[in-house]
N, C-alpha and C positions, 0 to 999 in steps of 0.2 A: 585142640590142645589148650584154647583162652579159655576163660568163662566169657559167656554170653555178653556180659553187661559190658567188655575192655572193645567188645566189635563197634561199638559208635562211641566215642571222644568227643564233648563239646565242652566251651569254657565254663558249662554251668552243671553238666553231669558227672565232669569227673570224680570216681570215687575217693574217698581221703586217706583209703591204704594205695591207692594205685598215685600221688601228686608226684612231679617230678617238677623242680626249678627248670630245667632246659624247654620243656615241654608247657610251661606257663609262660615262658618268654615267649614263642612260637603262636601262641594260639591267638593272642589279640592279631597278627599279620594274617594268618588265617581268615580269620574275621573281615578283616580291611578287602582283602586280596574278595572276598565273597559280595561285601557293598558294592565294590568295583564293578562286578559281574553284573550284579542287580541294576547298578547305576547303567550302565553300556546295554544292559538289556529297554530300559524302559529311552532310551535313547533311538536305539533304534524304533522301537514300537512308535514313540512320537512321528521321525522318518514317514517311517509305514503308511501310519495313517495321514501326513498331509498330501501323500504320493495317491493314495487312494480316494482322496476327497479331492486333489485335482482330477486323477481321472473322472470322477463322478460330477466332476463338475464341466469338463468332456464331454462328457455324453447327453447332459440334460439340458444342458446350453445349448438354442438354435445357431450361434455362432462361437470361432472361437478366439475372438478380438480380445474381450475381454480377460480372458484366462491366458493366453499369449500375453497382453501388457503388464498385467498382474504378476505374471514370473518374471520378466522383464525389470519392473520395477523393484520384486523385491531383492534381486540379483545386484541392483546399484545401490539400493540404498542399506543394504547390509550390514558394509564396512561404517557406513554413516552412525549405523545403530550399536557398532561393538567402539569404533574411538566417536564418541561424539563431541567433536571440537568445532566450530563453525567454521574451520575450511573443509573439513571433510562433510560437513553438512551443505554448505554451496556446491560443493563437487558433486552431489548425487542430485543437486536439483536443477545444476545445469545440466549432469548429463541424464537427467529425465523427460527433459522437451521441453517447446516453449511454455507449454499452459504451466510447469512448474517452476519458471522461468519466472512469467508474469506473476505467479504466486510470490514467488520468494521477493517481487519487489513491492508485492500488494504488502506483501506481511513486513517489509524491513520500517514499518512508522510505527509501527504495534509492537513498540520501548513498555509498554504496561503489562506485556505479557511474554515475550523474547528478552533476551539479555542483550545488551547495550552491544556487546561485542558480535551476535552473531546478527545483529539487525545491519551493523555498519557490514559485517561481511557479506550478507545477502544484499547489501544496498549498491555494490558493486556491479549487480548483475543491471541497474540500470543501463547501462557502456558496453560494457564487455558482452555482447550478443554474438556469435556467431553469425555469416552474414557469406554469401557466397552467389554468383552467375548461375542461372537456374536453367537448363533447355524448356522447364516445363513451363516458367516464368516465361520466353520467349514466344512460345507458344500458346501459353494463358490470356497474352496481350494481341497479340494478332487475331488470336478467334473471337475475342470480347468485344473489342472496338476498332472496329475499320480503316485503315488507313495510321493505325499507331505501331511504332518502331522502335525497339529498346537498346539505345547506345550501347552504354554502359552503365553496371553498379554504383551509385552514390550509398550507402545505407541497407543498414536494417533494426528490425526490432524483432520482438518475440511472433506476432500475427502476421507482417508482411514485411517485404523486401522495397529499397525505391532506387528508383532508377531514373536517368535522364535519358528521356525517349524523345521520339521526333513525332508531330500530329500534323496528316493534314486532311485538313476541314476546307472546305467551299473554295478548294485553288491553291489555299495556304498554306504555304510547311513552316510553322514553329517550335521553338524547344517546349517540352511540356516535364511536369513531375509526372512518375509513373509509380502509384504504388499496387505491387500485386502480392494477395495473399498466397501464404504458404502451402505449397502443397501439404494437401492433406491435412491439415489441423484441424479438420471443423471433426473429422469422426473423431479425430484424437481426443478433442474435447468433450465431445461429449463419453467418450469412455473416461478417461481420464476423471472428469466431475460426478460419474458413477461409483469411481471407485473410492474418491476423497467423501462422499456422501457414505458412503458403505461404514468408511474409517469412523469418519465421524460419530456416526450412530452407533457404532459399535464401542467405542470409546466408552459415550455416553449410558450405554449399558452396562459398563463395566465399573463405570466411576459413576456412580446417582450423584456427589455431591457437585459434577462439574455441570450437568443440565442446567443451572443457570448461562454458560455460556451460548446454551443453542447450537453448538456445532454446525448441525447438519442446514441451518439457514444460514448463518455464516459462508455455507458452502455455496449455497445457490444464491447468494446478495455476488461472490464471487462469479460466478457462473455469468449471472447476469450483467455485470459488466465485459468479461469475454466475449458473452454473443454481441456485445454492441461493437467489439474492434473487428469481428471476425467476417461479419458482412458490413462491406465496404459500403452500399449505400446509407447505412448509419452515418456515416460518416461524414457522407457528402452533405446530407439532411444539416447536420450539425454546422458543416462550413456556411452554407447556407443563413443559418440560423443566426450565427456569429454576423455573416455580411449585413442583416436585416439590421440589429441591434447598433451595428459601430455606425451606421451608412452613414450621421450626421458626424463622424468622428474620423476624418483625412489621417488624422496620425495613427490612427488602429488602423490594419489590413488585414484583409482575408484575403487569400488565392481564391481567382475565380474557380469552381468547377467548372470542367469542358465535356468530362462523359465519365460513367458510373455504371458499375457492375456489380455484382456481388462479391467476385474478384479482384477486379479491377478499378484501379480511382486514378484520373486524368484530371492535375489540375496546372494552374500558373504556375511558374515558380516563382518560389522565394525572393525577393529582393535584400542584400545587404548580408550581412555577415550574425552568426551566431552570436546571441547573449555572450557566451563564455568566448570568443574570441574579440567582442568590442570591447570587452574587462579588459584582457591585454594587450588590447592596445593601445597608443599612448597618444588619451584624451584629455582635453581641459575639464577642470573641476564642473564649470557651471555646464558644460555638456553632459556630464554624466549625472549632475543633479535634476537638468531636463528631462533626462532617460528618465532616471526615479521616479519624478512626479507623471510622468504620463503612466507607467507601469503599476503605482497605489494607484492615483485611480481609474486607470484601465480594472484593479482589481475590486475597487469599489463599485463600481456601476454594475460590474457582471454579479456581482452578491446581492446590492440593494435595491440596483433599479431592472436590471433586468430579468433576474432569479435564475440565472443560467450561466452554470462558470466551466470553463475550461478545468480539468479534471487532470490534466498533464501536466502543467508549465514549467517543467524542469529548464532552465537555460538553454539546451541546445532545441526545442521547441519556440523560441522566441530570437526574432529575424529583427537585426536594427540598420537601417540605411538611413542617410543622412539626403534633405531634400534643399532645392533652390540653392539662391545664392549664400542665402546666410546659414544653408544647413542646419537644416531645425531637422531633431528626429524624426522617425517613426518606427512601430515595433508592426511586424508581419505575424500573425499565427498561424501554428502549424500543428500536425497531426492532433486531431480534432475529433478522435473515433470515442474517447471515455469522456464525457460531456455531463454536468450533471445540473438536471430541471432542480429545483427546490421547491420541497412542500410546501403548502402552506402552513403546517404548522413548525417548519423549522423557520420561513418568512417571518411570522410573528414573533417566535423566539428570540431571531437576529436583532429585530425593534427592541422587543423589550428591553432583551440586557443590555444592549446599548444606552438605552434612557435611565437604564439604574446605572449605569457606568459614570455617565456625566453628572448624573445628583447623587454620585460618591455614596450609596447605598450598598452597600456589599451581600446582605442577604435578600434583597429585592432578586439582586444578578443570580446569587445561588437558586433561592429557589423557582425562579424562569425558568432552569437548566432541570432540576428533578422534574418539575410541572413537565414540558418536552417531553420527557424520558415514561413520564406517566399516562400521559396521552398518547403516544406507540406502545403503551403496554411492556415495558423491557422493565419492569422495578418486579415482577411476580416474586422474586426470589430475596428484594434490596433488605437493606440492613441500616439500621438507622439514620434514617431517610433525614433527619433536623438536622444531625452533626455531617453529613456528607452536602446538605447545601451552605453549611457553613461554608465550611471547609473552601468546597469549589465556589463561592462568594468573592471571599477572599482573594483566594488566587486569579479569578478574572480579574477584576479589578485591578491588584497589584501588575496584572500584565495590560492592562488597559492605559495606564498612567504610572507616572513616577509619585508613587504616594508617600505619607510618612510612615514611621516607625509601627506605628498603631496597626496599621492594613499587613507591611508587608512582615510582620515579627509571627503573623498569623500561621506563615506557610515558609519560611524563612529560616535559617536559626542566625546568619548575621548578612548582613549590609553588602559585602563581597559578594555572597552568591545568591542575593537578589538581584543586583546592577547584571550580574553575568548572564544571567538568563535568558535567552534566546526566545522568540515569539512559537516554532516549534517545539521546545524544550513544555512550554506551557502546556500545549494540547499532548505531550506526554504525561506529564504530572496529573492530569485532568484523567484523562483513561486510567492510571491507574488510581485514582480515589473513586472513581468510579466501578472500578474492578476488585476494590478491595470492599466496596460496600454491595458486592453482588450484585451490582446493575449493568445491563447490557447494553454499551454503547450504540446510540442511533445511527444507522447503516450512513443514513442521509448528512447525518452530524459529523461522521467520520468521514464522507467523503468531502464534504466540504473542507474541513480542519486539513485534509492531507494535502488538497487543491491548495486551500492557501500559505499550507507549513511549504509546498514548492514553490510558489510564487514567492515569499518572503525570503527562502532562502537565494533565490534568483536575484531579488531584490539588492539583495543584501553583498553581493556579488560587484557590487556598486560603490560597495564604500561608507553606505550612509544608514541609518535606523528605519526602522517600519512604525510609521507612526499609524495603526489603524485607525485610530477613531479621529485621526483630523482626517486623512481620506473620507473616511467615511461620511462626513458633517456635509456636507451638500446634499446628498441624495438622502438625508434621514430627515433632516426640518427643510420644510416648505417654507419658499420666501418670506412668507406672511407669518411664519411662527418666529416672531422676533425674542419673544421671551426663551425658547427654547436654544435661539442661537446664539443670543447672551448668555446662558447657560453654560454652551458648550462651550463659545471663547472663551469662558472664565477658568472652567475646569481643564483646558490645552492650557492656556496660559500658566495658570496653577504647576499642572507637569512639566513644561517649555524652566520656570524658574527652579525646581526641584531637577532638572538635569543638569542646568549649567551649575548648580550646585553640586551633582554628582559627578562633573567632570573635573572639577576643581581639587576633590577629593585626594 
């Protein structure tokens, strides 16, 4: 009884003897109500297909560790990815395991590329480990090393548990530290670094302009410090290494090793109370100025003269006990597994800019630092390479010394928040002028900077300033280099009157 043409109705066919007002209000909800459809269809379809590329990823895989962790993780970190706030960013990387554990405290100094706020919340994960009585842990230490007995719990971190065990060796039963790794971390790890390498690359395929960062070596400079915590005999190598270097040095200690596994590490224990526990408690001034000065240069020797620092030194890594009658300190170190050798081309580096530091030369220091970065090859991408060693020139220096108005006006905008700047706050600023001109910060430069942005803040814990470069002045000029130490005293001196000026303030 219609005509033909009334059997299909759309907002763009309708005839213009057939228009009705009620029937034009209607059709755009039509319309909506059909997007809907279409939207909820390719919804699913997406579904679909990641259900069927897991199966297929099932099948073709010899194992199926991988494709288990992979759902796993993306099941926690979900919610991280729909509110991203940095507690619910901490939340999905503690509850991802230790390797993202360690991650997120590798990543909480990298302020050049993290937000201030989710670095401090990541930086929490220092402390706050999960840590608990293990049977497998019992039993890890009995079949490793003969005749050892696990009390009970003192500690943990991300790689291993410690515990106060009992050793006995040739008749004798003494207290010993017992550190036994986790079960199961090392496959964890390495799927785990499979899958963050996977990320990475893929990232970097999808963003061309981020391949300057390198991602996927990023991943494996990480990696690579893992496998050093993960097998315990690294470690003991490293205790070792440290006893070689201090042995003329009574006030540095190392716990002796006693036995060593790949699991398992049997050493002395610790003598004296935790960095952060001798802060609160209640010491005279010129003791804790004692502390200080053995701890600058405990950290100057291990940089200058021995090219081997300690990789950890957070506070509760560093043991103070008081000795004889007049109680002179000493500091104890302790977990010793992230340890890091120095190149020689960051050795030379450390010289040079030092030596433009004290002849007050500001772009001699800058460009030390691009030269570095040139000879590991990390500039392929850099962006004007003259104004970026300006730049970081300046800012060393101004962190080297209390300078005038001329240095610090460079990187500054007033006089307040040059004085307030913190010695790690520096190796911030630095990553990102370095990150802003496209350059790939030196694995070895970074680790060293994070070594001692810990030591400094440890330091610092004390009460009093980091003077680096008077540390440092013993083990840079040789006896015999009189002109160079006249040099230096002039230029400490120099900063020594620009701070009691700054205090005056």
């Amino acid at each position: 009884c219609f005509p033909a043409e009334m059997y299909v109705i759309t907002q763009h066919d309708v005839l213009p003897q057939d228009k009705d007002p009620e029937m034009e209000q209607q059709l755009p909800i039509v319309g909506n109500r059909a997007q809907r459809r279409r939207a909820h269809k390719r919804v699913w379809v997406v579904l679909l297909s990641v259900v069927l590329l897991l199966a297929l990823l099932i099948v073709v895989l010899p194992g199926l560790r991988v494709v288990k962790r992979a759902c796993y993780l993306a099941m926690v970190w979900t919610p991280a990815l729909v509110w991203t706030t940095p507690r619910t960013m901490v939340t999905a990387l503690h509850s991802s395991g230790p390797v993202f554990i360690k991650l997120a405290q590798w990543l909480s100094t990298r302020r050049d590329i993290l937000s201030s706020e989710l670095c401090d919340a990541m930086g929490t994960l220092h402390e706050h480990v999960p840590c608990s009585l293990s049977q497998s842990d019992l039993r890890s230490a009995a079949d490793s090393i003969p005749g050892l007995r696990l009390k009970h719990l003192l500690g943990g971190g991300c790689v291993a548990q410690v515990y106060l065990g009992e050793l006995i060796q040739h008749g004798r039963t003494r207290d010993v530290a017992v550190k036994v790794r986790r079960e199961h971390i090392v496959p964890m790890l390495h799927t785990d670094l499979s899958l963050l390498r996977l990320v990475a690359s893929t990232v970097e395929r999808l963003k061309p302009d981020l391949q300057w960062m390198a991602m996927p070596s990023a991943v494996d400079n990480f990696g690579w410090y893992m496998k050093q915590q993960v097998d315990l005999r690294m470690e003991a190598e490293h205790a070792k290494h440290f006893a070689r270097n201090f042995k003329r040095r009574p006030a540095v200690r190392v716990p002796k090793v006693l036995a060593s596994t790949e699991s398992v590490l049997v050493m002395e224990l610790a003598e004296g109370v935790s960095l952060s526990e001798f802060v609160r408690q209640n010491h005279s001034h010129d003791l804790r100025l004692e502390v200080h000065y053995l701890l600058t240069d405990m950290m100057a020797k291990m940089g200058l003269q021995d090219n081997f620092l300690h990789g950890d030194l957070h506070p509760g890594n560093l043991f103070i006990s008081l000795e004889g009658p007049e109680s002179k300190p000493a500091v104890t170190l302790i977990d010793m597994g992230i340890s890091i050798q120095m190149s020689k081309s960051l050795q030379d580096f450390a010289k040079s800019a030092m030596l433009a530091a004290f002849r007050m030369k500001p772009l001699d220091l800058g460009n030390a630092m691009v030269r570095l970065h040139e000879q590991e090859g990390l500039c392929e991408y850099g962006q004007d390479m003259d104004k970026l060693a300006h730049k970081v020139g300046y800012l060393l220096l101004a962190g080297c010394f209390m300078v005038d108005e001329w240095v610090w006006s460079e990187v500054f905008p007033t006089w307040n928040d040059y004085n307030g700047t913190r010695v790690s706050e520096y190796f911030t600023l630095l990553m990102s002028y370095l990150s802003e001109h496209r350059v790939r910060i030196s694995p070895d430069l970074w680790s060293v900077m994070t070594a001692f942005a810990l030591i400094e803040g440890s330091i610092a814990e004390l009460g009093f300033g980091v003077n680096v470069l008077g540390a440092c002045t013993p083990y840079l000029f040789s006896p015999t280099d009189i002109f160079g130490r006249v040099q230096s005293m002039m230029s400490l001196g120099y900063s020594a009157e620009k701070s009691k000026e700054a205090r005056k303030r």
